[in-house]
LOLOGU-852467 format. One record per atom (N, C-alpha, C): x, y, z; residue in one letter. Coordinates in steps of 0.02 Angstrom, whole numbers, padded with zeros to 5 digits, always signed. Layout:
<recs>
XYZa;...
</recs>
This chain:
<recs>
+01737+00733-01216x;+01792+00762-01255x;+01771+00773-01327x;+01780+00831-01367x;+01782+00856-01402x;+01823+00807-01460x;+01798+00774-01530x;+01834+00748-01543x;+01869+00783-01623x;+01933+00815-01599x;+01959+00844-01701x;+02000+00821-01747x;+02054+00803-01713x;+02100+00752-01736x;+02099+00683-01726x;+02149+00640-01761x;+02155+00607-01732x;+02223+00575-01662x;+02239+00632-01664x;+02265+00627-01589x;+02233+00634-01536x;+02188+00654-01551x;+02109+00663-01507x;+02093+00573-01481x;+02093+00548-01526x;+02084+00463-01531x;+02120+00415-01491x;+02183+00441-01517x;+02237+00420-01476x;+02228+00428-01401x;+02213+00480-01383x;+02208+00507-01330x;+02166+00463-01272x;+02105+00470-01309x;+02053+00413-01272x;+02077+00339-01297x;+02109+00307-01352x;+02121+00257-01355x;+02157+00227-01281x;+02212+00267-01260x;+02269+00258-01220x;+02227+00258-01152x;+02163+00305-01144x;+02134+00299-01080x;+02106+00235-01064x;+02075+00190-01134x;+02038+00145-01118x;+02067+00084-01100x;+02134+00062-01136x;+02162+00011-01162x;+02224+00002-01106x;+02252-00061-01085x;+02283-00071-01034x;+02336-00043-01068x;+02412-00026-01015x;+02453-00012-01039x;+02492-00063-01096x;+02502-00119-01069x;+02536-00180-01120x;+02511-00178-01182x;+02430-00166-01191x;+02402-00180-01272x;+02410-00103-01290x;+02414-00039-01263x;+02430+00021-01300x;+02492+00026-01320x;+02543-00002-01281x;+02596-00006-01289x;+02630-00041-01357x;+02595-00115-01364x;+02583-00137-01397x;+02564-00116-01481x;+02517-00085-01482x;+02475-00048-01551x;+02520+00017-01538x;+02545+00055-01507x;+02552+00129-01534x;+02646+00148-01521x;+02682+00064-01500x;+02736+00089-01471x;+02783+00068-01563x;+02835+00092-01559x;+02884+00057-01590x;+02948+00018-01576x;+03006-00012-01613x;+03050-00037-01603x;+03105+00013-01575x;+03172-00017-01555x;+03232+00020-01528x;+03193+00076-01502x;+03209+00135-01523x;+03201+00202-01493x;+03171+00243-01528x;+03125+00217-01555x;+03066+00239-01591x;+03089+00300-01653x;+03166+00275-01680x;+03179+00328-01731x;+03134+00341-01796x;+03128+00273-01802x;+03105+00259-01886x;+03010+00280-01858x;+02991+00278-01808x;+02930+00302-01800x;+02904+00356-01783x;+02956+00430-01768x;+02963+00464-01758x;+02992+00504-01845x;+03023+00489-01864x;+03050+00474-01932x;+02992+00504-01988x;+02938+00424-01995x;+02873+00441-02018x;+02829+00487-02017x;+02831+00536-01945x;+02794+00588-01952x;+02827+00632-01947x;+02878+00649-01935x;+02927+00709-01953x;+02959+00719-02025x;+02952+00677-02084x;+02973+00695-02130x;+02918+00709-02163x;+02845+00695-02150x;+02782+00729-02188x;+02760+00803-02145x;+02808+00815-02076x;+02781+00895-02072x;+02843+00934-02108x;+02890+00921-02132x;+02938+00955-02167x;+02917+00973-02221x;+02848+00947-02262x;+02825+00938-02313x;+02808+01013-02338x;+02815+01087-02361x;+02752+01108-02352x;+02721+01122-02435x;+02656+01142-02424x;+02609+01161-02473x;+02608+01216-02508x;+02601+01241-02563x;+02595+01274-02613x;+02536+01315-02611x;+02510+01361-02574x;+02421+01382-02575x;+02424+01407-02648x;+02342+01386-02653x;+02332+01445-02730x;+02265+01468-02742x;+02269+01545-02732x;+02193+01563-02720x;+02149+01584-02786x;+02081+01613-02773x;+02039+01626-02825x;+02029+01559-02878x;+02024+01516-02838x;+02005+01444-02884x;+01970+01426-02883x;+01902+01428-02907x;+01842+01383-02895x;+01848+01318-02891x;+01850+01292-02815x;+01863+01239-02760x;+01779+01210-02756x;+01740+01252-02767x;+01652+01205-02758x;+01640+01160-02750x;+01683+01121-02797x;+01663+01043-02823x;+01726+00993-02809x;+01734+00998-02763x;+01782+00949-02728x;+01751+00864-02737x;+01801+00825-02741x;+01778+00750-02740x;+01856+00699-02743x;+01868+00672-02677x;+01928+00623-02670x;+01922+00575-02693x;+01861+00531-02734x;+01856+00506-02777x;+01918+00450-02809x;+01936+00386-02814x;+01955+00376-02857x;+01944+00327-02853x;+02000+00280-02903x;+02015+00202-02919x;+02075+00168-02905x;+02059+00124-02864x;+02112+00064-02859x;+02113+00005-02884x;+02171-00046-02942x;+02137-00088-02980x;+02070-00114-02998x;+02031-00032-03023x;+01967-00054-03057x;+01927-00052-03008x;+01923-00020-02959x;+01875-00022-02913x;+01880+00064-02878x;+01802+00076-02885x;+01800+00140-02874x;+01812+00145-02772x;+01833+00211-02773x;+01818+00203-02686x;+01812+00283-02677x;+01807+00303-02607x;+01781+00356-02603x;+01822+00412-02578x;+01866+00381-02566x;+01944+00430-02550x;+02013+00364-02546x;+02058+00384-02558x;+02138+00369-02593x;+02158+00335-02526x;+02126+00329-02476x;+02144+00263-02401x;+02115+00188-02430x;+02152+00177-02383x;+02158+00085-02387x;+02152+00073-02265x;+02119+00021-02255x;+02140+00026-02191x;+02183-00039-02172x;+02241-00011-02176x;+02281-00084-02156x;+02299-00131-02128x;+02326-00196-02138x;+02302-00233-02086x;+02336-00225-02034x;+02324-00240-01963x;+02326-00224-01890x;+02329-00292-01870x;+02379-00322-01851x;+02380-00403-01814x;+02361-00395-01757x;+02364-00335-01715x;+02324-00313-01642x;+02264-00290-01652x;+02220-00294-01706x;+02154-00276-01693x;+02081-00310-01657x;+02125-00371-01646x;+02050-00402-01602x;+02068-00389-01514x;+02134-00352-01494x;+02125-00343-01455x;+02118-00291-01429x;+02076-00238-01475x;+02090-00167-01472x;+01993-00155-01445x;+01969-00212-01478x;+01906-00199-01463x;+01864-00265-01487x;+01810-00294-01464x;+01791-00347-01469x;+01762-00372-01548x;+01785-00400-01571x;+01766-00415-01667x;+01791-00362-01686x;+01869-00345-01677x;+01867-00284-01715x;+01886-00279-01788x;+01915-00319-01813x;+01909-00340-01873x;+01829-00326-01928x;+01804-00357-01888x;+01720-00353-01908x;+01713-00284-01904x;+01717-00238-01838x;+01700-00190-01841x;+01727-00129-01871x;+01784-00142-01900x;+01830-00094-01935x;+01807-00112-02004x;+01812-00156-02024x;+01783-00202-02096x;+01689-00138-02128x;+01655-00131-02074x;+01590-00121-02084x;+01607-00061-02075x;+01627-00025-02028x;+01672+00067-02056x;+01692+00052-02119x;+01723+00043-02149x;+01760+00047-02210x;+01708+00020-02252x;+01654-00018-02254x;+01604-00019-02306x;+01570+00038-02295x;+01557+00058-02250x;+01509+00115-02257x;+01544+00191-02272x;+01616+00190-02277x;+01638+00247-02297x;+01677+00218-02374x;+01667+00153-02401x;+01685+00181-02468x;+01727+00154-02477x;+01793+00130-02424x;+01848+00120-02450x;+01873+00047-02416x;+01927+00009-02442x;+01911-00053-02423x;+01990-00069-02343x;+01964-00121-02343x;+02013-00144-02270x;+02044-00199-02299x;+02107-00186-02263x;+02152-00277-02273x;+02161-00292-02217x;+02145-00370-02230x;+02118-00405-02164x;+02194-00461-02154x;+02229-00430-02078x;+02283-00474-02071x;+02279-00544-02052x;+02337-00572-02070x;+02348-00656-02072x;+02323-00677-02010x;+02363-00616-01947x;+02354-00638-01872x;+02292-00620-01831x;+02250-00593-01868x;+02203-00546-01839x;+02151-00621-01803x;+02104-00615-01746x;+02058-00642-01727x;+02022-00658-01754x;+01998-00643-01816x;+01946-00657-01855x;+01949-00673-01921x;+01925-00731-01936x;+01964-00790-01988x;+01925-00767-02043x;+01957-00774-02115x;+01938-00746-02164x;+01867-00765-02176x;+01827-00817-02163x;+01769-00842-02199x;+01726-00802-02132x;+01749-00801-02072x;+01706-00751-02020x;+01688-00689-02063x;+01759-00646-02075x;+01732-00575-02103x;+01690-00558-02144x;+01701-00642-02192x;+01667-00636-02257x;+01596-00633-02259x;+01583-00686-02212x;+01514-00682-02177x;+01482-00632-02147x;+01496-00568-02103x;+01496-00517-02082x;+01496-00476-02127x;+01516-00467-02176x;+01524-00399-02237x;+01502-00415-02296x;+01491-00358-02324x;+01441-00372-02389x;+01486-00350-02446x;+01560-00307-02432x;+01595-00286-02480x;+01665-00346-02491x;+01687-00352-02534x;+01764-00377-02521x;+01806-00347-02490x;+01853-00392-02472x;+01895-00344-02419x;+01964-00373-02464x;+02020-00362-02456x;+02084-00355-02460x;+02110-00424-02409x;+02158-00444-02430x;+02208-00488-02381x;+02277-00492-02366x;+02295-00486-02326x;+02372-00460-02311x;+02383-00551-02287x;+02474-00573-02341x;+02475-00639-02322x;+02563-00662-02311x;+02576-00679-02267x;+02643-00702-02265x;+02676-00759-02269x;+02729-00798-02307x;+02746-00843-02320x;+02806-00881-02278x;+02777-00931-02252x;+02830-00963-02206x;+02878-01026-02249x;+02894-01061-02220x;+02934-01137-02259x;+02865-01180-02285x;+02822-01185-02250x;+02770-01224-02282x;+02724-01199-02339x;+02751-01229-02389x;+02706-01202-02452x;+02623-01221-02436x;+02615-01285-02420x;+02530-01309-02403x;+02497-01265-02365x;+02548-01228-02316x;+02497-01192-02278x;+02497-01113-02289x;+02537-01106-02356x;+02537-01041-02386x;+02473-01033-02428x;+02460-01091-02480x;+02416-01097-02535x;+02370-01104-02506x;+02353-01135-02438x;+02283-01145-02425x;+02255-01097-02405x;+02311-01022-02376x;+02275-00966-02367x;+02250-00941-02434x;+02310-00915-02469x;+02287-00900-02541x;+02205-00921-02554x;+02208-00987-02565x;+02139-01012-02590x;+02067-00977-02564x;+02079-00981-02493x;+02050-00968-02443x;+02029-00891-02448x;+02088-00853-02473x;+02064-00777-02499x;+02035-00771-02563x;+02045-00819-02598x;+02012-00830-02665x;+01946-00826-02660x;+01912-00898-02626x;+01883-00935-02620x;+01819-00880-02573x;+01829-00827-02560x;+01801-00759-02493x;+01770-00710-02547x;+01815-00692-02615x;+01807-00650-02647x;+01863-00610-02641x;+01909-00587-02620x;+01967-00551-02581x;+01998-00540-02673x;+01986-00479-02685x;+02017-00434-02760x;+02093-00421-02740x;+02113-00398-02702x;+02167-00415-02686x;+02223-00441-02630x;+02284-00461-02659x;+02329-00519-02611x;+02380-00456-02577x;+02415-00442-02522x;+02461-00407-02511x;+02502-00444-02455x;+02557-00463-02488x;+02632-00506-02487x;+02671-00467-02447x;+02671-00475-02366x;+02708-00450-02319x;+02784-00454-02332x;+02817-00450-02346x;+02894-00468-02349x;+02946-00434-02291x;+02906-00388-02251x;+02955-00352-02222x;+02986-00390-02148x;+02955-00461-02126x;+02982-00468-02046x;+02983-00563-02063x;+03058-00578-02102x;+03076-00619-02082x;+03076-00666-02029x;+03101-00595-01976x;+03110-00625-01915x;+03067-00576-01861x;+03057-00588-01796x;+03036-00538-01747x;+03084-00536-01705x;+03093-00456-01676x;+03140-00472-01616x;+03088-00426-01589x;+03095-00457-01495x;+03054-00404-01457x;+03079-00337-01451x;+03040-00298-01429x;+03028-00237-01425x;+03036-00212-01338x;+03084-00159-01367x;+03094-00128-01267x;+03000-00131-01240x;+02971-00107-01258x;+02905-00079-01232x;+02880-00165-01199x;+02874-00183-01258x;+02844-00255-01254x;+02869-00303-01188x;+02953-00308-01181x;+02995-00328-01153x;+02982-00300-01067x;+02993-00227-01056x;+02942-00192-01000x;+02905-00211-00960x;+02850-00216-01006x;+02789-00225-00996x;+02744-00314-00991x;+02813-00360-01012x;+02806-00430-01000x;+02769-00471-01041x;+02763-00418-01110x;+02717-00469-01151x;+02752-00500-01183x;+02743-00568-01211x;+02774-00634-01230x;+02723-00642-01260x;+02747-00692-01317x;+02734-00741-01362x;+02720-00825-01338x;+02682-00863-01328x;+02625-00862-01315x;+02600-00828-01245x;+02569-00781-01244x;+02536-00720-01172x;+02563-00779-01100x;+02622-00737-01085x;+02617-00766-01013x;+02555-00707-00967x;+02510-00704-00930x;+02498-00658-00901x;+02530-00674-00823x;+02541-00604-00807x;+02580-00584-00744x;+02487-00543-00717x;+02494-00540-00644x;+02474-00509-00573x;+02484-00436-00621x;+02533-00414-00634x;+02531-00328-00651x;+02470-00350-00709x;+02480-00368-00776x;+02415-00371-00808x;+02353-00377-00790x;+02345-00418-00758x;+02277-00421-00700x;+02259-00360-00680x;+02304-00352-00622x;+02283-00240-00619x;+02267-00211-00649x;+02312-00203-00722x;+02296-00167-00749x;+02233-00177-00802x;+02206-00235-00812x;+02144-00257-00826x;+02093-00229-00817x;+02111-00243-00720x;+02046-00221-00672x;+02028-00141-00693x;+02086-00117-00688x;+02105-00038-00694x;+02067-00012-00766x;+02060-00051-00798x;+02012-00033-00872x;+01964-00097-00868x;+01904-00075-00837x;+01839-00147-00848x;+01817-00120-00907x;+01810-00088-00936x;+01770-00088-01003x;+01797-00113-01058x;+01859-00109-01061x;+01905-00147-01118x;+01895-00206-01085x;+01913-00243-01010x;+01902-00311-01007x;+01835-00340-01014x;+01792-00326-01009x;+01731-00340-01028x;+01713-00352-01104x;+01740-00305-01120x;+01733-00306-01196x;+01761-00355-01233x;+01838-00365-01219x;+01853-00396-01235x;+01893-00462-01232x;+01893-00446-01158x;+01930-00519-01125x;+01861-00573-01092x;+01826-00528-01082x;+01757-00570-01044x;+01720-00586-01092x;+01688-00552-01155x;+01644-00573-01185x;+01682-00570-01267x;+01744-00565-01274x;+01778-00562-01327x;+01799-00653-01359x;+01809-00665-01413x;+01836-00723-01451x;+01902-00756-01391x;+01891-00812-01398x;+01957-00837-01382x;+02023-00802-01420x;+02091-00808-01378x;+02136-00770-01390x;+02164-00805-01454x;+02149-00841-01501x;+02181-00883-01541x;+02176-00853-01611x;+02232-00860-01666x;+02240-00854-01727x;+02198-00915-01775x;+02153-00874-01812x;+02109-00907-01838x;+02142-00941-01923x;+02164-00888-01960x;+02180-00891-02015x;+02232-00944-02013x;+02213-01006-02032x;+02260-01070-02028x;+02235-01105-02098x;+02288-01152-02116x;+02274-01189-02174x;+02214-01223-02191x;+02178-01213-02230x;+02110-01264-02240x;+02129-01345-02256x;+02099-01393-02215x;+02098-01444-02215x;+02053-01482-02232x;+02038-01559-02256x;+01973-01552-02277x;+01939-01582-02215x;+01949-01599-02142x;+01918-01612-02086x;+01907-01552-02029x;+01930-01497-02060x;+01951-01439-02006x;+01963-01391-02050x;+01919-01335-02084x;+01934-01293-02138x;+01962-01217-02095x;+01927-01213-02004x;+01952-01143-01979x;+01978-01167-01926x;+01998-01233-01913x;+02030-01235-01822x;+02057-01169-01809x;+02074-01174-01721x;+02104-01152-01714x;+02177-01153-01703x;+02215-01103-01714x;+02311-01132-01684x;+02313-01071-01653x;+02353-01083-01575x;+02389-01051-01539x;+02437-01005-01586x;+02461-00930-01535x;+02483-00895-01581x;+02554-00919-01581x;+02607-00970-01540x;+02680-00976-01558x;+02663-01021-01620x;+02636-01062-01643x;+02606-01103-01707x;+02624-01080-01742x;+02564-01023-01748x;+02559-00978-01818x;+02622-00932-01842x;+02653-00906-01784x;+02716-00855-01794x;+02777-00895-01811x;+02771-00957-01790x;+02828-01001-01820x;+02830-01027-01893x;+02753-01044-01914x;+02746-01062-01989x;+02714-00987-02008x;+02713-00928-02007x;+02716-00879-02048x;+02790-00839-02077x;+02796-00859-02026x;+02900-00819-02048x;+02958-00893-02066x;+02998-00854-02117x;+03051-00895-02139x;+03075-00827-02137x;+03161-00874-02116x;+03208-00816-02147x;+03234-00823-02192x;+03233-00909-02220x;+03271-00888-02286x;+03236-00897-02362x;+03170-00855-02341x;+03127-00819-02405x;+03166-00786-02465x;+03149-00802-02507x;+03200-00767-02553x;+03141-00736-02626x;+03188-00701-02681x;+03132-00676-02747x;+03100-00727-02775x;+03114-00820-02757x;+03085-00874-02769x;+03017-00886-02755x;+03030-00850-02691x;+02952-00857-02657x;+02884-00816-02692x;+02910-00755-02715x;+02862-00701-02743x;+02838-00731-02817x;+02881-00770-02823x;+02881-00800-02907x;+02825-00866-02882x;+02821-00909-02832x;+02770-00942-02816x;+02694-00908-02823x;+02700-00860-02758x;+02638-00830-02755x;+02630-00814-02812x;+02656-00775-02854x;+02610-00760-02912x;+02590-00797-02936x;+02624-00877-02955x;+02599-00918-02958x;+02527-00937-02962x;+02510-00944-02888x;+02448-00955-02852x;+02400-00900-02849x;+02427-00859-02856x;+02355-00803-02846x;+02355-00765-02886x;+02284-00775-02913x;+02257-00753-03000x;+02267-00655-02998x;+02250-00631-02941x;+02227-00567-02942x;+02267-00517-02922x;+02258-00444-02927x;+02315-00420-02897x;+02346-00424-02850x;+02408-00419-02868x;+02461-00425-02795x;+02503-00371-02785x;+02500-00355-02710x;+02540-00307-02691x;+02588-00318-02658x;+02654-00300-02669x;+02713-00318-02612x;+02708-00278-02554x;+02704-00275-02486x;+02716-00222-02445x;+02758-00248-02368x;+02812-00190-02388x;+02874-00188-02340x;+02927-00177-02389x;+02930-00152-02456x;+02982-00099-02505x;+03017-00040-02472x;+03050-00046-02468x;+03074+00030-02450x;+03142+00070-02479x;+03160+00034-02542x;+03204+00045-02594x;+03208+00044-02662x;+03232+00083-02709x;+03202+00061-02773x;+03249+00012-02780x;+03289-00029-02757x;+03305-00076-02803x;+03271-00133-02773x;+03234-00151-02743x;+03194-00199-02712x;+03134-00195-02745x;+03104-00110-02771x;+03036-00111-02816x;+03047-00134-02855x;+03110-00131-02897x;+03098-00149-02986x;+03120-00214-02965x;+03138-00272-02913x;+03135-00331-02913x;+03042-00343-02898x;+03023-00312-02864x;+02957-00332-02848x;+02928-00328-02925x;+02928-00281-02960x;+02890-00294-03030x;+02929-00323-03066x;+02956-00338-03087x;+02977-00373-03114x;+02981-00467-03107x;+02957-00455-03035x;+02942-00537-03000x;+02880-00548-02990x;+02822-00471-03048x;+02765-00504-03055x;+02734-00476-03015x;+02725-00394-02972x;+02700-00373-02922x;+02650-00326-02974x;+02605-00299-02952x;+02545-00263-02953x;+02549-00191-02951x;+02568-00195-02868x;+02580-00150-02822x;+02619-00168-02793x;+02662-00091-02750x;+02709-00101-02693x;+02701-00047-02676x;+02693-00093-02583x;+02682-00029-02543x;+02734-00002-02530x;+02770+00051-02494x;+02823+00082-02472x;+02816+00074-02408x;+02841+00033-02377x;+02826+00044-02305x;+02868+00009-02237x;+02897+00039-02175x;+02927+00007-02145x;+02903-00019-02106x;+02829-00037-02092x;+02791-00068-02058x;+02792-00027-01986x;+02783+00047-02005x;+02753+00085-01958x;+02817+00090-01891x;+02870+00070-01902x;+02938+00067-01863x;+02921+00007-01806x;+02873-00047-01832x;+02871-00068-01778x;+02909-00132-01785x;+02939-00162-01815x;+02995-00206-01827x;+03063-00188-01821x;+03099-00146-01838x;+03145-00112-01845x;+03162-00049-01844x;+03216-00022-01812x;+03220+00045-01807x;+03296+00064-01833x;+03272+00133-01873x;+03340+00157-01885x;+03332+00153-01958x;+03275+00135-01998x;+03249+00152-02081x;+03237+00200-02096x;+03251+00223-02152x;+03232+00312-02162x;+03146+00301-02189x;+03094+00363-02168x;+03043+00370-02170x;+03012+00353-02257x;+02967+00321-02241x;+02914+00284-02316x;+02894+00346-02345x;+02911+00411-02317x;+02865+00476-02354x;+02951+00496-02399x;+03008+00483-02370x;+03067+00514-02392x;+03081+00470-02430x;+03073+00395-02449x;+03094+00360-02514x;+03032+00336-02559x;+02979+00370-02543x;+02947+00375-02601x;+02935+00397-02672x;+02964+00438-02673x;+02985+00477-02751x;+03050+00426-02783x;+03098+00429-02743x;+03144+00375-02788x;+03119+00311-02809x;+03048+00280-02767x;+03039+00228-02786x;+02961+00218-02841x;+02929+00288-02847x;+02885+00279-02896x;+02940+00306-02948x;+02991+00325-02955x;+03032+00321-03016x;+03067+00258-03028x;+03086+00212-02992x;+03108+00143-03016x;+03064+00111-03036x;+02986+00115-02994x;+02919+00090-03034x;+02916+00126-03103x;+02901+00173-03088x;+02899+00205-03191x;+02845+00182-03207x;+02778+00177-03165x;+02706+00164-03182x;+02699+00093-03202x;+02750+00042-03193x;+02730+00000-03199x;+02693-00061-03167x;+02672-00044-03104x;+02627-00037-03038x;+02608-00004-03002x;+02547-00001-02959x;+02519+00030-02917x;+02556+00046-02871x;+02563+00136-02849x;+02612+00115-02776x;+02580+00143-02727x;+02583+00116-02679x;+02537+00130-02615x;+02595+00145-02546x;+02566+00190-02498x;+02608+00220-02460x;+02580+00204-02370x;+02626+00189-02327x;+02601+00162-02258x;+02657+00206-02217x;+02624+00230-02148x;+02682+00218-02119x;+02686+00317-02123x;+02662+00320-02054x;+02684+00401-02013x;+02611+00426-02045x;+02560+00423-02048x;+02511+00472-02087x;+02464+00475-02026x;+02447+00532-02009x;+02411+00578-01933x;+02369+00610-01963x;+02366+00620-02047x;+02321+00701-02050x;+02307+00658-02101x;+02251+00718-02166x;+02217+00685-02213x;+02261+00719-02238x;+02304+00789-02246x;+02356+00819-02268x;+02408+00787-02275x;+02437+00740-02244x;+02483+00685-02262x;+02477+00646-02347x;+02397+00633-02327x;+02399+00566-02387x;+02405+00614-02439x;+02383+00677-02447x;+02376+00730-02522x;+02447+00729-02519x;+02506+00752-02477x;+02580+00739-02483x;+02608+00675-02510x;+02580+00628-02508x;+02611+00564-02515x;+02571+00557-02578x;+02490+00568-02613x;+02482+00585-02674x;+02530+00617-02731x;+02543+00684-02703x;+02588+00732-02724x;+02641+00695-02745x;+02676+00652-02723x;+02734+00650-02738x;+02746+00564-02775x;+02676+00547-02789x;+02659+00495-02822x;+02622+00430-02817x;+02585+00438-02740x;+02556+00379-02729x;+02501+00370-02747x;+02470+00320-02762x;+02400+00287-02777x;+02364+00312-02744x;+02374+00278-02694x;+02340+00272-02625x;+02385+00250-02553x;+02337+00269-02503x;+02383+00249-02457x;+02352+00226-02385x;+02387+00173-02351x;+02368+00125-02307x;+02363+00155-02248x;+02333+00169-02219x;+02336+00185-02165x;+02312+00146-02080x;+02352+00139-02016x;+02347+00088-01978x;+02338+00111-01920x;+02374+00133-01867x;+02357+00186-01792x;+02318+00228-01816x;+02307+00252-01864x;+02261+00310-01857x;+02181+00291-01870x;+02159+00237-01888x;+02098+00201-01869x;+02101+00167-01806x;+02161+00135-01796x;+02166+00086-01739x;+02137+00136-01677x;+02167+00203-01677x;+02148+00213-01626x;+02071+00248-01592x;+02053+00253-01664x;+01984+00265-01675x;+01944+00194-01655x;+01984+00144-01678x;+01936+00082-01660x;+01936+00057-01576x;+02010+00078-01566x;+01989+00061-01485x;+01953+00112-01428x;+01969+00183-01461x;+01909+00224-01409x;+01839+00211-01420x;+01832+00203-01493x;+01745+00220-01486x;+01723+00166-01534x;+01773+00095-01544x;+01738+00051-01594x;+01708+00057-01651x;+01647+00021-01672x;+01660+00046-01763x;+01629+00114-01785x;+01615+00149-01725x;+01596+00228-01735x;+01659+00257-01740x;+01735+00228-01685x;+01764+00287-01704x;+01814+00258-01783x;+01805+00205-01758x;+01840+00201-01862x;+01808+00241-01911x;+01742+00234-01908x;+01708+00295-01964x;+01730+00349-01949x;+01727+00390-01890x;+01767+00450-01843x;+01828+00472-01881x;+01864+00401-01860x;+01931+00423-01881x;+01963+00454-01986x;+01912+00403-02020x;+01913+00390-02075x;+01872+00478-02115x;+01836+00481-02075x;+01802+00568-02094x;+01841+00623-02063x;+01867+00612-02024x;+01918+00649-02013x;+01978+00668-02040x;+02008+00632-02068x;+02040+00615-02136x;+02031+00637-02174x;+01957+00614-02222x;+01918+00626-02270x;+01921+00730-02262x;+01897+00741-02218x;+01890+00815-02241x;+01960+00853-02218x;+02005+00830-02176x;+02078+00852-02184x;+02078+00859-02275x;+02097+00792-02307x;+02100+00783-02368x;+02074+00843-02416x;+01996+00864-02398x;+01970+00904-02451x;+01978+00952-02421x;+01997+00984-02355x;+02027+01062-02368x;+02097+01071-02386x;+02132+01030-02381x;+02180+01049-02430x;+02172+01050-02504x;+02112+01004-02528x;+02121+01008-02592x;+02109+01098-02613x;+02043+01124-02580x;+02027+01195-02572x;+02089+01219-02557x;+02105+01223-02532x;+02187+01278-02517x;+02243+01270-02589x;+02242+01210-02597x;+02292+01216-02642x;+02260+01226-02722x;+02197+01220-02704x;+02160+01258-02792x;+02159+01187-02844x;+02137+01152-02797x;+02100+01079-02845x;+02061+01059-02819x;+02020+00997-02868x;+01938+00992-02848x;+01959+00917-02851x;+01985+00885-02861x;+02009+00801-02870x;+02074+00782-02850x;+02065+00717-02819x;+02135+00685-02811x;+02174+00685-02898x;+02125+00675-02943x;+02188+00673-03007x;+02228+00730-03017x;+02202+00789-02975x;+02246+00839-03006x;+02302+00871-02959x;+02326+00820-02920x;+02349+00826-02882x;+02424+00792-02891x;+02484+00841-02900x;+02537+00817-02890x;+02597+00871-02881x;+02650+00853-02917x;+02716+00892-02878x;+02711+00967-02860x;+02660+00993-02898x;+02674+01074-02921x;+02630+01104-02863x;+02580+01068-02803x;+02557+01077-02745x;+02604+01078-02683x;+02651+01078-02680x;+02706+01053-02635x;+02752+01123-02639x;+02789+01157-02602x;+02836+01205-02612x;+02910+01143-02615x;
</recs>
């Protein structure tokens, strides 16, 4: 297969991967409004062409707190990425060094922060969530400190979990009951089980509190999902973390301005805009449609970064356009990482990349800086 998009990705992702774990990575909550939402309010978007421009010298180029990168993506974190493909963490991590731009590495992911660290030669990012236990909040913190990790990004958006029709279906549970149908459908894909059930990591959440007799045990995943979520987190908590962690911090799961100007104002960095890809909740209006109201409650006084519905590299110049930094992007590597592993994350990420620079050519700019409202009809 011919590979152009990244629905192309998708495509073979879904061939390789059992139904429960595609379902899993590519489904959403309720009735998939708010995820349907996300990419229907960035094709409403359209562009401004403008010809006779000397376009030659194109370069997506920029900076995120002080750090150069090579296009305006971030790859975000994915709590399903070690089961998308074997070390995939690792292997998404080493795409993203070699294209320039950096990865945030989730709380739940298979592969424990001092693993990646060991594996990669760049810093990576850390995505971190705060449960009732402060000890086993700070010891992550440290722990991202302690890696090199430039920046912290402060999940706030899933209090709580409720399952998901797809999930529910399909019989996946919290801690994995496996059923006889999973088995089949196993058998039914040996190259994913091989990959990653036969010669893959134990199924366990690595990222646990450092101790001084046990700095990476492991904990089962009902453990970890019980001491990562509180519900009754409050703007107290954000006032801790900053606390504790020297370096930038990003809030992500905003999706209002009056929640941004609490986030800066409680000491945030950055805030992402994002509904966590509709996969928590459904029935939020799209991260591309309350973005402008909320880089105006920011008023530049943080970084704002954008997640959530982005398919094209024409997306992220829209979500530039209308004020973002940069922007996170999650299925659309993921599914690069589960067809073709850390080739198709690079795949997926250049694909992107030159979406990105023919629009810059069409719309008659040579840089992400010069890129904003007046590109947009």
């Amino acid at each position: 297969m011919n590979i152009a998009n990244i629905d192309d990705l998708r495509r073979l992702a879904e061939k390789r991967l059992p139904r429960v774990v595609f379902d899993f990575m590519h489904g959403g909550s309720g009735d998939d409004l708010t995820v349907r939402a996300n990419c229907a309010d960035f094709a409403s978007l359209c562009f401004r062409p403008k010809v006779l421009v000397d376009v030659a010298q194109r370069s997506l180029a920029t900076t995120v707190f002080g750090v150069a990168q090579t296009s305006p993506i971030i790859l975000s974190p994915v709590g399903s990425i070690g089961l998308l493909a074997r070390h995939g963490a690792i292997k998404a991590a080493r795409a993203a060094e070699s294209c320039g731009v950096p990865l945030c590495l989730s709380t739940v992911a298979r592969t424990s922060i001092e693993q990646l660290r060991e594996a990669t030669e760049k810093p990576f990012w850390f995505q971190f969530c705060l449960g009732k236990d402060r000890e086993f909040g700070r010891a992550l913190i440290e722990r991202a400190q302690n890696a090199g990790c430039p920046v912290l990004v402060y999940a706030v958006d899933s209090p709580i979990v409720a399952p998901r029709d797809r999930d529910v279906h399909n019989g996946l549970s919290f801690p994995p009951k496996f059923r006889f149908s999973h088995v089949l459908d196993a058998l039914r894909h040996p190259a994913w089980a091989y990959d990653v059930v036969l010669m893959g990591p134990p199924m366990n959440i690595r990222n646990i509190p450092a101790t001084a007799d046990s700095p990476a045990r492991d904990v089962r995943v009902q453990e970890i999902s019980a001491r990562m979520r509180h519900a009754s987190n409050t703007w107290s908590d954000l006032d801790w973390v900053r606390s504790v962690w020297k370096g930038p911090l990003v809030i992500k799961g905003i999706l209002t301005p009056e929640d941004a100007r609490l986030a800066v104002e409680h000491g945030a960095d950055g805030i992402s805009v994002s509904n966590h890809g509709g996969m928590l909740f459904d029935g939020t209006p799209s991260t591309i449609s309350m973005l402008p109201s909320i880089v105006e409650a920011v008023d530049k006084r943080a970084r704002v970064f954008l997640d959530g519905g982005i398919r094209r590299g024409q997306d992220v110049i829209k979500a530039i356009a209308l004020g973002a930094d940069a922007c996170l992007i999650g299925r659309a590597y993921a599914y690069g990482l589960a067809a073709q592993g850390e080739a198709g994350v690079v795949r997926a990420i250049r694909i992107l990349e030159a979406e990105m620079s023919l629009t810059l050519a069409m719309v008659g700019r040579n840089s992400i800086a010069e890129i904003d409202r007046s590109v947009l009809m």
